[in-house]
Backbone as JSON Lines, residues from 0, in Angstrom:
{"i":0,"aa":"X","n":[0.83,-1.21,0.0],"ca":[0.0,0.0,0.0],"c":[0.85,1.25,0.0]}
{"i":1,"aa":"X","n":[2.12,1.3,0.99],"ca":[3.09,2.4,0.71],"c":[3.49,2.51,-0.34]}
{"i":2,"aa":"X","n":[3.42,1.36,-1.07],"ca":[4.51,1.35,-2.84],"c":[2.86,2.11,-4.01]}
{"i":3,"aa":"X","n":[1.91,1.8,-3.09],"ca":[1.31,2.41,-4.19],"c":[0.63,3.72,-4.05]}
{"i":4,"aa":"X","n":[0.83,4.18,-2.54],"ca":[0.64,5.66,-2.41],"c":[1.88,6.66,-2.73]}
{"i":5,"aa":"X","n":[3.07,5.81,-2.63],"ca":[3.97,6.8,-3.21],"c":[4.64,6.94,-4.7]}
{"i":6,"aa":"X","n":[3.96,5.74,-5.13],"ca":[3.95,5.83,-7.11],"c":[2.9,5.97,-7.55]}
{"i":7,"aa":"X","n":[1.91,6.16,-7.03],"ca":[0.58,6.61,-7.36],"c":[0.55,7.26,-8.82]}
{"i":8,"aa":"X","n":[1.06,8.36,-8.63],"ca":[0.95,8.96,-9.81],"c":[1.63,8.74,-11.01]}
{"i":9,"aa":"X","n":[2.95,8.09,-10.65],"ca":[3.82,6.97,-11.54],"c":[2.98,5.81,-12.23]}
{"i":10,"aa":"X","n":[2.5,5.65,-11.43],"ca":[1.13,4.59,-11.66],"c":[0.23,4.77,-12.83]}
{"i":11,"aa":"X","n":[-0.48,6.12,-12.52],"ca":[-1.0,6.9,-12.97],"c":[-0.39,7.27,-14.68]}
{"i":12,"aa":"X","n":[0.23,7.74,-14.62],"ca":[1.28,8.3,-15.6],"c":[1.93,7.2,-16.75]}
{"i":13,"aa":"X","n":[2.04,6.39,-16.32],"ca":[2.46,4.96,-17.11],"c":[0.85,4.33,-17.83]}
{"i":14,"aa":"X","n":[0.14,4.59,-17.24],"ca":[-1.1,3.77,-17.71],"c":[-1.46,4.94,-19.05]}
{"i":15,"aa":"X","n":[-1.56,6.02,-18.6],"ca":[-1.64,7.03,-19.87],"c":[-1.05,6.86,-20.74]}
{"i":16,"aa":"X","n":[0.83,6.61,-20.87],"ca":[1.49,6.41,-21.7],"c":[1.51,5.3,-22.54]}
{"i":17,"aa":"X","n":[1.07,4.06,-21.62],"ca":[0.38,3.04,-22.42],"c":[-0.48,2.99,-23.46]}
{"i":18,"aa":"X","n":[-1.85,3.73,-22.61],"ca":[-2.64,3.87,-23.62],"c":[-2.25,4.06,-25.03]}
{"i":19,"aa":"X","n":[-1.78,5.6,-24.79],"ca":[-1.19,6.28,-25.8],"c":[-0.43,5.28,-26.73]}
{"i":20,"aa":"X","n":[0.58,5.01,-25.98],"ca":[1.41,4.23,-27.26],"c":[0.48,3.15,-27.64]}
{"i":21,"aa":"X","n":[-0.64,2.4,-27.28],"ca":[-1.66,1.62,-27.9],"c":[-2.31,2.51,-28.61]}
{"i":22,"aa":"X","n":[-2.83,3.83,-28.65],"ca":[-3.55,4.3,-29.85],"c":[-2.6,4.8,-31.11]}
{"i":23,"aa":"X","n":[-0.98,5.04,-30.6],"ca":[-0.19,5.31,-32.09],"c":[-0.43,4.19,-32.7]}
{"i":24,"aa":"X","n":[-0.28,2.76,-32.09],"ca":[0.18,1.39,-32.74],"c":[-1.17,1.26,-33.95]}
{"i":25,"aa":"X","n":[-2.71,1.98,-33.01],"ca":[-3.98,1.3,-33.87],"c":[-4.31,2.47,-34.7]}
{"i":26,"aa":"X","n":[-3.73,3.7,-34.49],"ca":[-4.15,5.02,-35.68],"c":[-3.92,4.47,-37.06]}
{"i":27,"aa":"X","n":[-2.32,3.74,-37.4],"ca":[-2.55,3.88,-38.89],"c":[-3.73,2.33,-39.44]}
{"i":28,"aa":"X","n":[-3.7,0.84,-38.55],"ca":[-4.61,0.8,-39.05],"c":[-6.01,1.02,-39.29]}
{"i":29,"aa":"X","n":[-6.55,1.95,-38.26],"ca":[-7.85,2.54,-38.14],"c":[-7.34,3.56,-39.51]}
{"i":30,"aa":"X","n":[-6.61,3.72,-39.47],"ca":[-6.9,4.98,-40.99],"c":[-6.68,4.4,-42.08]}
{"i":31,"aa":"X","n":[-6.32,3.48,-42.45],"ca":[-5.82,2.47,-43.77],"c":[-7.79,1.8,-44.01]}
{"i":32,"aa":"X","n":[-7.91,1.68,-42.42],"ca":[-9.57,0.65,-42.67],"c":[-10.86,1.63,-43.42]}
{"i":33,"aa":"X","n":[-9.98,2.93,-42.59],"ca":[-11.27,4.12,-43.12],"c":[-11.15,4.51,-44.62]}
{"i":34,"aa":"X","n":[-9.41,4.5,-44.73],"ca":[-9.34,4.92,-46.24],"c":[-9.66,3.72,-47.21]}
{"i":35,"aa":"X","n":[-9.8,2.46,-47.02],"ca":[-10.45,1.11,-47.52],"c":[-11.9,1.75,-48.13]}
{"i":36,"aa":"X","n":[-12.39,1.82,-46.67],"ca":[-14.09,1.92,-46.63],"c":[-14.72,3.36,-47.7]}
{"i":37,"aa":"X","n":[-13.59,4.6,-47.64],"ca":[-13.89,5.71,-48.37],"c":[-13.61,5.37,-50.19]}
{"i":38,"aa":"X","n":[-12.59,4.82,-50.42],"ca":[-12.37,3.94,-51.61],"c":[-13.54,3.41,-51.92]}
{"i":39,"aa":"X","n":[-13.59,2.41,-51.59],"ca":[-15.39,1.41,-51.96],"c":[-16.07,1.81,-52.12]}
{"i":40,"aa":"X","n":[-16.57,3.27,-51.18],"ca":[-17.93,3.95,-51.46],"c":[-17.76,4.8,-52.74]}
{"i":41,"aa":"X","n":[-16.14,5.53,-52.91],"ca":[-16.04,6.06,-54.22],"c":[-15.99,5.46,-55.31]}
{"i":42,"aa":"X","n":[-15.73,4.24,-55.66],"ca":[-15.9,3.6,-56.8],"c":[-17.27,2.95,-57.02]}
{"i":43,"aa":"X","n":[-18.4,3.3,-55.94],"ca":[-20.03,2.59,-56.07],"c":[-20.33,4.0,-56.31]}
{"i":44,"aa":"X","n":[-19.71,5.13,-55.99],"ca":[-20.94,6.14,-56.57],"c":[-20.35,6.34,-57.81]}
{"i":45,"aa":"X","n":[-18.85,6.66,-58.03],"ca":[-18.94,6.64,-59.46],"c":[-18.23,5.66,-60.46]}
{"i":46,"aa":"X","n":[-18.51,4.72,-60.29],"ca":[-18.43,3.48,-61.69],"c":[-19.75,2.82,-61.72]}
{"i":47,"aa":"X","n":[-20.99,3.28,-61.34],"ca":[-22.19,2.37,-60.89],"c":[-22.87,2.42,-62.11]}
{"i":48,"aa":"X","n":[-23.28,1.68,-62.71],"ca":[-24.29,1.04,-63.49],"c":[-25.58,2.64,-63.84]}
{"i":49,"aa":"X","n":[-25.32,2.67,-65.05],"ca":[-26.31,3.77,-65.21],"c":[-27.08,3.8,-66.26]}
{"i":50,"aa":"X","n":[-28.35,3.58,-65.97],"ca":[-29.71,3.09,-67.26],"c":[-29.9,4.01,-68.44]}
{"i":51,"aa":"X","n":[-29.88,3.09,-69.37],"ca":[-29.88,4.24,-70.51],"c":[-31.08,5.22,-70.45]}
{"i":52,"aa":"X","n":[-30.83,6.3,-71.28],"ca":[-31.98,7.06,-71.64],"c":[-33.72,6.86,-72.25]}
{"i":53,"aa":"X","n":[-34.61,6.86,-71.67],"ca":[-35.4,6.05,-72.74],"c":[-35.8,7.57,-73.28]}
{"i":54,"aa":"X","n":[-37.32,7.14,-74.2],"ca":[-37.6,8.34,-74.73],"c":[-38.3,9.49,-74.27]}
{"i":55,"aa":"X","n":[-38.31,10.16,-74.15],"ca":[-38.59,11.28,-73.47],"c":[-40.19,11.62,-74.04]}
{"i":56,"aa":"X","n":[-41.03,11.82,-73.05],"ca":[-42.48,12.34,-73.2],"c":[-42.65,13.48,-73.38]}
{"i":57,"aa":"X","n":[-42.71,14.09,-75.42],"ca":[-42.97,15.32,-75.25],"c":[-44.07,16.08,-75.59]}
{"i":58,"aa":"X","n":[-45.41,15.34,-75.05],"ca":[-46.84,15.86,-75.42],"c":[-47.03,16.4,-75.34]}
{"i":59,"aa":"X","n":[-46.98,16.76,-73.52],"ca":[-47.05,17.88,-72.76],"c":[-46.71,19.27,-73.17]}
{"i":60,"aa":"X","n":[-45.04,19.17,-72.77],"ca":[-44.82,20.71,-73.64],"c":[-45.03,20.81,-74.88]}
{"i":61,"aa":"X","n":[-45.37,19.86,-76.02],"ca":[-45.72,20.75,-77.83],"c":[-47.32,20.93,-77.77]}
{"i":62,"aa":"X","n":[-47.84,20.01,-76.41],"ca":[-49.18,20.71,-76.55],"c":[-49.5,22.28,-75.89]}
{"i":63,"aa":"X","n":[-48.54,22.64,-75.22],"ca":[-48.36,23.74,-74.48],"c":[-47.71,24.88,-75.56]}
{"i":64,"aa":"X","n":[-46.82,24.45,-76.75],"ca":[-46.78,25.37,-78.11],"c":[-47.63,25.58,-78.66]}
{"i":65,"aa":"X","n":[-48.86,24.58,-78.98],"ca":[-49.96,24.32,-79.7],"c":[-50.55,25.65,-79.2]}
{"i":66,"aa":"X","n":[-50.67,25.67,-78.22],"ca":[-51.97,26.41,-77.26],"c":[-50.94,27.8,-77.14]}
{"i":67,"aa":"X","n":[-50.02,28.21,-77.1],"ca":[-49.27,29.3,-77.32],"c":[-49.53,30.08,-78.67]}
{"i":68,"aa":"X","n":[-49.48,29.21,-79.63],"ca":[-49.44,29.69,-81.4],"c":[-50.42,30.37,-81.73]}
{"i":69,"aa":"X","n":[-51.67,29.44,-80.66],"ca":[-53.11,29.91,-81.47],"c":[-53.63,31.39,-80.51]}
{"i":70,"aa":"X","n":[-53.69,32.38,-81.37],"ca":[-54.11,33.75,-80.06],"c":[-54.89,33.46,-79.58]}
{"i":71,"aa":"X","n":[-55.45,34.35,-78.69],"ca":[-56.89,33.83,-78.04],"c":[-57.97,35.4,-78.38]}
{"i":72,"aa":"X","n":[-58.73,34.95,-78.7],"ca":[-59.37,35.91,-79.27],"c":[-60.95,36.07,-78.01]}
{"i":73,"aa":"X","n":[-61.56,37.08,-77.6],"ca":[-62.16,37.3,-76.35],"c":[-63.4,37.78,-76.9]}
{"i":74,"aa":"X","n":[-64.46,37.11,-77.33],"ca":[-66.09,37.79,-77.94],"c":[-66.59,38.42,-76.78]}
{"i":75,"aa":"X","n":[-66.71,39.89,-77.01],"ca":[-68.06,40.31,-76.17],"c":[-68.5,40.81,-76.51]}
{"i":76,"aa":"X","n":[-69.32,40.28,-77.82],"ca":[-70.36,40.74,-78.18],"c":[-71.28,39.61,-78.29]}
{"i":77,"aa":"X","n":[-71.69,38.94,-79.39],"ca":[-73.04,38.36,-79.11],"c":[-73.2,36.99,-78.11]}
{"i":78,"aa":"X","n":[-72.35,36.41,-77.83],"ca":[-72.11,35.37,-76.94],"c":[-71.88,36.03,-75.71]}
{"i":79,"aa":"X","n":[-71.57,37.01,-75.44],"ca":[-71.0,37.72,-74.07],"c":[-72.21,38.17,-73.67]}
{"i":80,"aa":"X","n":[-72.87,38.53,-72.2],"ca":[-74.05,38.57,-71.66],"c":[-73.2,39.75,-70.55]}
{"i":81,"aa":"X","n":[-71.81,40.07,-70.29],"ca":[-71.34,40.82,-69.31],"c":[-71.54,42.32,-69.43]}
{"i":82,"aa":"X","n":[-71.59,42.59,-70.99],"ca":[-71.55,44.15,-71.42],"c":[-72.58,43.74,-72.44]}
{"i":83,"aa":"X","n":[-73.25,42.71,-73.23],"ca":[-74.24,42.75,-74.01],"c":[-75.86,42.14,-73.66]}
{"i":84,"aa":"X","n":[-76.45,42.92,-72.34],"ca":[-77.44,42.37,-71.88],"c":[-78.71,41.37,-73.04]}
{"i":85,"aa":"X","n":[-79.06,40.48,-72.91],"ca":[-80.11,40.06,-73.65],"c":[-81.73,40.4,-74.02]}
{"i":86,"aa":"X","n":[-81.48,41.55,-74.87],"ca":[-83.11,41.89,-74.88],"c":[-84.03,41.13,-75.13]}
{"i":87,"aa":"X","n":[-85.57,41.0,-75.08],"ca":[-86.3,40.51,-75.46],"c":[-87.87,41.04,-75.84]}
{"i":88,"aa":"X","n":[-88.39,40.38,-76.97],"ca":[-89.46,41.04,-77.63],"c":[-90.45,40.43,-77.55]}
{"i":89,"aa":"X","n":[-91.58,40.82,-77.59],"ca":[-92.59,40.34,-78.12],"c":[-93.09,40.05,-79.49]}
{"i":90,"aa":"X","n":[-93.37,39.13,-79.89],"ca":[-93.95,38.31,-80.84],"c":[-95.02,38.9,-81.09]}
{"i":91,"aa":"X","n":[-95.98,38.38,-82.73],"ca":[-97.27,39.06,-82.74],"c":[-97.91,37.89,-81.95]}
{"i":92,"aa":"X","n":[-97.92,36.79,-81.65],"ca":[-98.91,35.96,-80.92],"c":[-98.45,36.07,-79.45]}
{"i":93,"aa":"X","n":[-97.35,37.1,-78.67],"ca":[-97.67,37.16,-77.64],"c":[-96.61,36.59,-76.82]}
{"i":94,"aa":"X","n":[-95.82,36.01,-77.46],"ca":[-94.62,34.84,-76.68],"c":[-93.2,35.83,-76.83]}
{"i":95,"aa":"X","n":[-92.61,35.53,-75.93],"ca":[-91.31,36.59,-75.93],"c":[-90.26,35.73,-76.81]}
{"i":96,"aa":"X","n":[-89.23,36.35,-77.34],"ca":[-88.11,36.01,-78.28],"c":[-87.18,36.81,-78.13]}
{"i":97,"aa":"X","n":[-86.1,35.49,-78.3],"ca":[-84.54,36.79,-77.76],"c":[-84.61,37.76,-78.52]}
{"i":98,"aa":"X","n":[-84.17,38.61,-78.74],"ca":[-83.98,39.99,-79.73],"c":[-82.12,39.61,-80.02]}
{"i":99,"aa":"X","n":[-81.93,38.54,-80.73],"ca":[-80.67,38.44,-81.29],"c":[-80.54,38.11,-83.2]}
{"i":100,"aa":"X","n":[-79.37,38.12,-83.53],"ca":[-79.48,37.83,-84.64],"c":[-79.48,36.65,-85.62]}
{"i":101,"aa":"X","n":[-79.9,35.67,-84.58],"ca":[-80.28,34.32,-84.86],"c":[-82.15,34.17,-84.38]}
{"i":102,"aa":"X","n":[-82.57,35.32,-84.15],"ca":[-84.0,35.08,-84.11],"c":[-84.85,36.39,-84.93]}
{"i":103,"aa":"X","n":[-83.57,37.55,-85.34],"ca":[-84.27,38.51,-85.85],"c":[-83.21,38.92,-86.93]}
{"i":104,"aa":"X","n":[-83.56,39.28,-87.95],"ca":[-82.56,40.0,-89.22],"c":[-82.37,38.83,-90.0]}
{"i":105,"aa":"X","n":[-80.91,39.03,-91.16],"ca":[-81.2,38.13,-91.91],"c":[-80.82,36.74,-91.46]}
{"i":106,"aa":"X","n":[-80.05,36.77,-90.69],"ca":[-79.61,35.89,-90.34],"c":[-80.51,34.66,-89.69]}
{"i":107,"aa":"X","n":[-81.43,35.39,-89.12],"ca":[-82.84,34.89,-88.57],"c":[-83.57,33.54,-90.0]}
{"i":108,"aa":"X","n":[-83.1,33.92,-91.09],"ca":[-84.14,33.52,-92.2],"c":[-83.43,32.16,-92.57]}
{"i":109,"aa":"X","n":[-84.54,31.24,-92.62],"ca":[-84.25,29.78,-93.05],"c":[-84.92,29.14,-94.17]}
{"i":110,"aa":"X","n":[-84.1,28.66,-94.92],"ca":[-84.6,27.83,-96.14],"c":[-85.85,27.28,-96.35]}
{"i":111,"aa":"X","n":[-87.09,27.21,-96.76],"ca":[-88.05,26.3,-96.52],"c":[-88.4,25.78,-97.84]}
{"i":112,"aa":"X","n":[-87.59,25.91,-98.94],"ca":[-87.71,25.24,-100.19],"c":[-86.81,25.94,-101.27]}
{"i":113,"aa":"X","n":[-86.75,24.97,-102.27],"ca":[-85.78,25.05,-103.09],"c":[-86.03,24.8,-104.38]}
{"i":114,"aa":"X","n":[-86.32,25.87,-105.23],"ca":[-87.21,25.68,-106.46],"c":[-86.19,26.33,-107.93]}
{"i":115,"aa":"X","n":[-85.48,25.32,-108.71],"ca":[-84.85,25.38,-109.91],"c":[-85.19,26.07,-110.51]}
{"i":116,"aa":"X","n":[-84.39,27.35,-111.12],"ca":[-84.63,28.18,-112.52],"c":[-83.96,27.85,-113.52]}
{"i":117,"aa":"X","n":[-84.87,27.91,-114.2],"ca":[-84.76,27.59,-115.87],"c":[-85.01,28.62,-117.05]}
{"i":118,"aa":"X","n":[-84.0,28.28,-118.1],"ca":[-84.41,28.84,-118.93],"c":[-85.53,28.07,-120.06]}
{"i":119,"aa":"X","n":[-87.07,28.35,-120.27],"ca":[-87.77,27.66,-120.74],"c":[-88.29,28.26,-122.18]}
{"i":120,"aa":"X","n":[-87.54,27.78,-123.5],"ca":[-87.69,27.57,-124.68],"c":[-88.78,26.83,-125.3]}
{"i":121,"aa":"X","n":[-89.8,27.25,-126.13],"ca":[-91.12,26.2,-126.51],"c":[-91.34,27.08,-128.37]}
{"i":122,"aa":"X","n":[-91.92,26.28,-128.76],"ca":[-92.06,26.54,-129.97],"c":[-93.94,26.66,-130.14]}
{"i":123,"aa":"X","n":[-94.02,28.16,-129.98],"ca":[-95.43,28.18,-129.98],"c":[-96.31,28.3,-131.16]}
{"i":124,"aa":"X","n":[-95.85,28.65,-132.45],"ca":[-96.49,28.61,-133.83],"c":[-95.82,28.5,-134.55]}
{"i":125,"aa":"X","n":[-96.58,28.25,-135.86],"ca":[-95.56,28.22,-137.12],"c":[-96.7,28.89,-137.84]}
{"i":126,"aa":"X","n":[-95.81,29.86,-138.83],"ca":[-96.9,30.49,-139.35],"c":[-96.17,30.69,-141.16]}
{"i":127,"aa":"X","n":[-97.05,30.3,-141.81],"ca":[-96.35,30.45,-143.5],"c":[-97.04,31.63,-143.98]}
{"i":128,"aa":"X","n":[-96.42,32.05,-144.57],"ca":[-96.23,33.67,-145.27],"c":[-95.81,33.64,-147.01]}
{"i":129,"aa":"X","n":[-95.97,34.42,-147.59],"ca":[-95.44,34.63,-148.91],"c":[-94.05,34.69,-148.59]}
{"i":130,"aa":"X","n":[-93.54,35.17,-148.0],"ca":[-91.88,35.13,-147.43],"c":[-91.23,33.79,-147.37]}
{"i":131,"aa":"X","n":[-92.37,32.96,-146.64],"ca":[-91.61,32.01,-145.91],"c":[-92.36,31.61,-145.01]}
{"i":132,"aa":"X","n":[-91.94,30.91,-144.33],"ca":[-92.13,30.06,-143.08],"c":[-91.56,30.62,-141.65]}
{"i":133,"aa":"X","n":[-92.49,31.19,-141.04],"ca":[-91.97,31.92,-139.54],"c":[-92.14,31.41,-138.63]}
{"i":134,"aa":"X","n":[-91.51,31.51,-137.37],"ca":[-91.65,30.22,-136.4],"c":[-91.76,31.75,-134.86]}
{"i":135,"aa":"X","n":[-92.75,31.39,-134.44],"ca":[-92.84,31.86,-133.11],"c":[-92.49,31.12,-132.08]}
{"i":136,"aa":"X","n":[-91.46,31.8,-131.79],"ca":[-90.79,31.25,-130.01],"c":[-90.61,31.82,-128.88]}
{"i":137,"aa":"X","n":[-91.18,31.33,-127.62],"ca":[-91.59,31.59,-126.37],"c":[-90.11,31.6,-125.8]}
{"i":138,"aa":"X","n":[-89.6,32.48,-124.81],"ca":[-88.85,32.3,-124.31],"c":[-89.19,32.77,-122.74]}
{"i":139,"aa":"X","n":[-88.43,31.91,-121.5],"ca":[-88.98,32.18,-120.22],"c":[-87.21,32.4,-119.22]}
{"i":140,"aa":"X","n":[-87.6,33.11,-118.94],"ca":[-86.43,33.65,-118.1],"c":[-86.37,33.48,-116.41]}
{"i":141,"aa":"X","n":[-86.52,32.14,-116.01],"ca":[-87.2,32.04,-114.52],"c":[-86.27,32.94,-113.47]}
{"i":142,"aa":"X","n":[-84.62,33.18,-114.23],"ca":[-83.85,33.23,-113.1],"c":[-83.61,34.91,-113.51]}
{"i":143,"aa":"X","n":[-84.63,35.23,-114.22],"ca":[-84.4,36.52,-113.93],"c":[-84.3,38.07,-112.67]}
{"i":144,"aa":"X","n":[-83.82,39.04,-113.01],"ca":[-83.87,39.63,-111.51],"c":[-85.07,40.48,-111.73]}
{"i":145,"aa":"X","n":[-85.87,40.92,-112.73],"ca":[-86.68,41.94,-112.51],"c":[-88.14,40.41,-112.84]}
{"i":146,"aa":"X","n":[-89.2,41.09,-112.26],"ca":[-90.38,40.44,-111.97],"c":[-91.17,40.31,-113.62]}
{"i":147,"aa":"X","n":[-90.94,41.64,-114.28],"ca":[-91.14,41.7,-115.71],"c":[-90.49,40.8,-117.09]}
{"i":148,"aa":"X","n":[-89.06,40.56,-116.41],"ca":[-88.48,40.22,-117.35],"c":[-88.81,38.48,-117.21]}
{"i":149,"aa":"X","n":[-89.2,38.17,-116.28],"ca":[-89.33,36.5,-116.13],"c":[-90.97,36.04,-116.99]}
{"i":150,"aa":"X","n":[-91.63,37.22,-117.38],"ca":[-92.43,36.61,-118.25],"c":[-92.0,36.37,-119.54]}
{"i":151,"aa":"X","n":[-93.2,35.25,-120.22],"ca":[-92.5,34.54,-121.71],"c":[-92.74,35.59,-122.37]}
{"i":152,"aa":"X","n":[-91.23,35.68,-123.28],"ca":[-91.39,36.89,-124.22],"c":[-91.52,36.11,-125.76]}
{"i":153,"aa":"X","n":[-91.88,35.89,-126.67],"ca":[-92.2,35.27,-128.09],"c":[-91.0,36.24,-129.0]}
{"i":154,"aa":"X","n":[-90.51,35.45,-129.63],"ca":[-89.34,36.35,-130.83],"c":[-89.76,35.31,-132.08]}
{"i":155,"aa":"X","n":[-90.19,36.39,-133.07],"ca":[-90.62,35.85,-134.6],"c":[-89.58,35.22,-135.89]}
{"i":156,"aa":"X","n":[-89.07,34.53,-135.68],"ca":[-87.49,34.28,-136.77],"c":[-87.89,33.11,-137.94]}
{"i":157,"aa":"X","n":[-86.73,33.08,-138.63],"ca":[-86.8,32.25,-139.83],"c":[-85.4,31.52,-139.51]}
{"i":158,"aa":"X","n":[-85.24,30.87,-140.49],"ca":[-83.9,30.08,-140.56],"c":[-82.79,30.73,-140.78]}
{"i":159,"aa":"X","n":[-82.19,30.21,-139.75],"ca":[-80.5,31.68,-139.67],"c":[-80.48,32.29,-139.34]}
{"i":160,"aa":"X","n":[-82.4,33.09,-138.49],"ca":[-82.35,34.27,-137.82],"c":[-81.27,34.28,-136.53]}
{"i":161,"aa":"X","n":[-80.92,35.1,-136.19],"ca":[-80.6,35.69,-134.82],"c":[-80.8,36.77,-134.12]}
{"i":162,"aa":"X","n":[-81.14,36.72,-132.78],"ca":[-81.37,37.48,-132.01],"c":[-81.03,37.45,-131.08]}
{"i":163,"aa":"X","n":[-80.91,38.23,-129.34],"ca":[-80.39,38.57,-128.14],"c":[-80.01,37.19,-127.66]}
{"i":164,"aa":"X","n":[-81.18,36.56,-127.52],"ca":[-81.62,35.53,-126.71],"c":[-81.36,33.67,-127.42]}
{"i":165,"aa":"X","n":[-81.52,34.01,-128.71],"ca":[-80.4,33.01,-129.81],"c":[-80.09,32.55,-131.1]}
{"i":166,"aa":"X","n":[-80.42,31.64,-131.55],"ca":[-80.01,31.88,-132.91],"c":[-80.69,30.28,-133.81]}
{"i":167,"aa":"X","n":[-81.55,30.63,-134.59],"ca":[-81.96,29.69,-134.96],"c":[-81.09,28.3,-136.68]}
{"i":168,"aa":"X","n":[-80.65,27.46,-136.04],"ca":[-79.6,27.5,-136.89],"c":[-79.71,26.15,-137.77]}
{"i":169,"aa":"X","n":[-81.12,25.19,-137.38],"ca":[-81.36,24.05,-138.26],"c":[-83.07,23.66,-138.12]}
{"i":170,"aa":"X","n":[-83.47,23.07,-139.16],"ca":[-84.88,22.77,-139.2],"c":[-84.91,21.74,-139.6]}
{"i":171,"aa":"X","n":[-85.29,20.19,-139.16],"ca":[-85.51,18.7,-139.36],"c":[-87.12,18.72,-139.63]}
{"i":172,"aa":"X","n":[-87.25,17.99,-141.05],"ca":[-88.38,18.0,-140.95],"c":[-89.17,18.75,-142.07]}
{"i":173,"aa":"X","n":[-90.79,19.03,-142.48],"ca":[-91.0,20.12,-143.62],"c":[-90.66,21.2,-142.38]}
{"i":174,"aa":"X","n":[-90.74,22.21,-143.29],"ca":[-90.43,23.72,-142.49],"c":[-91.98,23.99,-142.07]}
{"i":175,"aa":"X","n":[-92.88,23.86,-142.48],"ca":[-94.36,24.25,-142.31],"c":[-94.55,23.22,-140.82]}
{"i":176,"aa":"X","n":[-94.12,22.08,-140.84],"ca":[-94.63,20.79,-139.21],"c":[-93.14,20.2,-139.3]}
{"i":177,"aa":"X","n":[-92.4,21.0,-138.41],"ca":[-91.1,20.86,-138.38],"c":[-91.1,19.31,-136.76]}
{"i":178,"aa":"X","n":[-89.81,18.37,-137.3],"ca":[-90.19,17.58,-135.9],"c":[-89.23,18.24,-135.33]}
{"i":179,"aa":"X","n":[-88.09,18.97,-135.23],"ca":[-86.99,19.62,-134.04],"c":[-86.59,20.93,-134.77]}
{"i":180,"aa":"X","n":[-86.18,21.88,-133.86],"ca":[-85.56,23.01,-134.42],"c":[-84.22,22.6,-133.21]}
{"i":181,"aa":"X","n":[-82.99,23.42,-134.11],"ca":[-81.93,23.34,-133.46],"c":[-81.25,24.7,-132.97]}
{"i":182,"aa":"X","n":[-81.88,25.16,-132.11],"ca":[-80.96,26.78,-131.57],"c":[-79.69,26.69,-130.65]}
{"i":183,"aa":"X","n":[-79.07,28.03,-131.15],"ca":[-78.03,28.07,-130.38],"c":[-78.07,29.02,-129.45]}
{"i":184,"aa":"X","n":[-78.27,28.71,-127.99],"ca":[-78.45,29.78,-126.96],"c":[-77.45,30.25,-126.38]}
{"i":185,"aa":"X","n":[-77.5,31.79,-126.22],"ca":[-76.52,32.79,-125.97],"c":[-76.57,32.5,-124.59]}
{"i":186,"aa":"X","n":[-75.86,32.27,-123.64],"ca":[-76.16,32.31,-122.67],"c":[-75.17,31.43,-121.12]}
{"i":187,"aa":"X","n":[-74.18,32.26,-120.95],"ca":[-72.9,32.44,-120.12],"c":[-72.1,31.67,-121.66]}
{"i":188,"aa":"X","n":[-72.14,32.08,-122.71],"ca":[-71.28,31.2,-123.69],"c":[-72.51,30.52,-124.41]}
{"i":189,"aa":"X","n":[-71.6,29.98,-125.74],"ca":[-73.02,29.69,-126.81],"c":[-73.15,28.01,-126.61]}
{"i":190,"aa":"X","n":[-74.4,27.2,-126.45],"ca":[-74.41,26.19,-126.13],"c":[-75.94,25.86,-127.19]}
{"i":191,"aa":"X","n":[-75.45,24.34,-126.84],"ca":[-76.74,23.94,-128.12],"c":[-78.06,23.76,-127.39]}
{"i":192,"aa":"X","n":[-79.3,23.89,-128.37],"ca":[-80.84,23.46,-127.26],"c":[-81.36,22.97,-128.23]}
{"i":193,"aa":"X","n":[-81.81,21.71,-127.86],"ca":[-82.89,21.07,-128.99],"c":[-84.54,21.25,-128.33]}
{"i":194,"aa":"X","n":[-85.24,21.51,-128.95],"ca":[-86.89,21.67,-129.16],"c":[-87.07,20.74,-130.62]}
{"i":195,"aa":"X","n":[-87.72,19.58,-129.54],"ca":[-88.12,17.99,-130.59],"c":[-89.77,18.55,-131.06]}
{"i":196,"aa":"X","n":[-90.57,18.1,-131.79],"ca":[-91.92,18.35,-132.19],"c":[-92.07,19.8,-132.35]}
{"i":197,"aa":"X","n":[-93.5,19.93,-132.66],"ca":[-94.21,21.41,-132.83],"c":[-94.35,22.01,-131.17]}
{"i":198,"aa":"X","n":[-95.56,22.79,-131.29],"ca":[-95.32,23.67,-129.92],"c":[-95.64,22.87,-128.91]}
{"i":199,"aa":"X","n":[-95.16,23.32,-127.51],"ca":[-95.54,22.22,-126.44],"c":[-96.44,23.06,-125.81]}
């Protein structure tokens, strides 16, 4: 007990130095193990296996060009109700109707039939003369623009005659009970018209 109260700290002092010289002996391989372990992890993050590219999804953004390209254009007028309140009228039987231009003006107006104009050619007399042989022909103008001019107008000709409306240019048949006349009608350009028999 005297040997160890008076080396006590000798005691003391040696066990430290021990230590010590046990942690020089294990520093380098504790640092060889760490620099092992730092190695390994650097060659897994970069030599590691890396998946190719696949193809890239680009719907999204060219549908997002799509919708860029096209302006946007903002109606406020007849679809818009914010600054174009919706009037409404009365009818003659009494029932209200929008006051828009799908129920009033032209736009309002719908087809309810569909009736072909013609130009209608007829051979209404034949009349013999000391001259000759004259042929009265009806002509009808359905697609005309004035209300006057769409009635049948009659033009008096002979063979070879011509006039506005056309040109009489063959006769099959006696000339007095002809079975066809052959005219040539003026009309967007010269085109042929046959009229078979006497008058219709």
């Amino acid at each position: 007990m005297d040997f160890l109260k008076k080396h006590f700290e000798k005691i003391i002092l040696g066990v430290v130095l021990l230590g010590l010289a046990v942690a020089v002996v294990f520093i380098p391989f504790k640092v060889g193990s760490e620099r092992n372990q730092l190695e390994e992890k650097r060659k897994s993050l970069i030599a590691r296996k890396v998946a190719p590219l696949t193809n890239i999804d680009l719907a999204m953004p060219e549908a997002a060009l799509k919708r860029v390209g096209v302006p946007v254009v903002l109606n406020f007028s007849t679809g818009h109700r914010l600054f174009n309140p919706m009037p409404w009228q009365k009818s003659a039987s009494g029932s209200l109707i929008k006051y828009d231009d799908t129920h009033i003006g032209p736009k309002a107006v719908t087809i309810t039939k569909l009736t072909p104009l013609h130009l209608i050619i007829t051979l209404d007399k034949v009349t013999t003369t000391d001259s000759g042989v004259r042929y009265t022909i009806g002509v009808q103008k359905e697609a005309a623009i004035q209300v006057s001019s769409a009635k049948t107008k009659e033009f008096y000709c002979k063979a070879n005659d011509k006039n506005e409306i056309f040109a009489l240019r063959k006769i099959d048949g006696p000339p007095e009970n002809p079975t066809k006349l052959t005219l040539r009608v003026k009309r967007h350009g010269w085109k042929r018209h046959h009229h078979s028999g006497p008058a219709i």
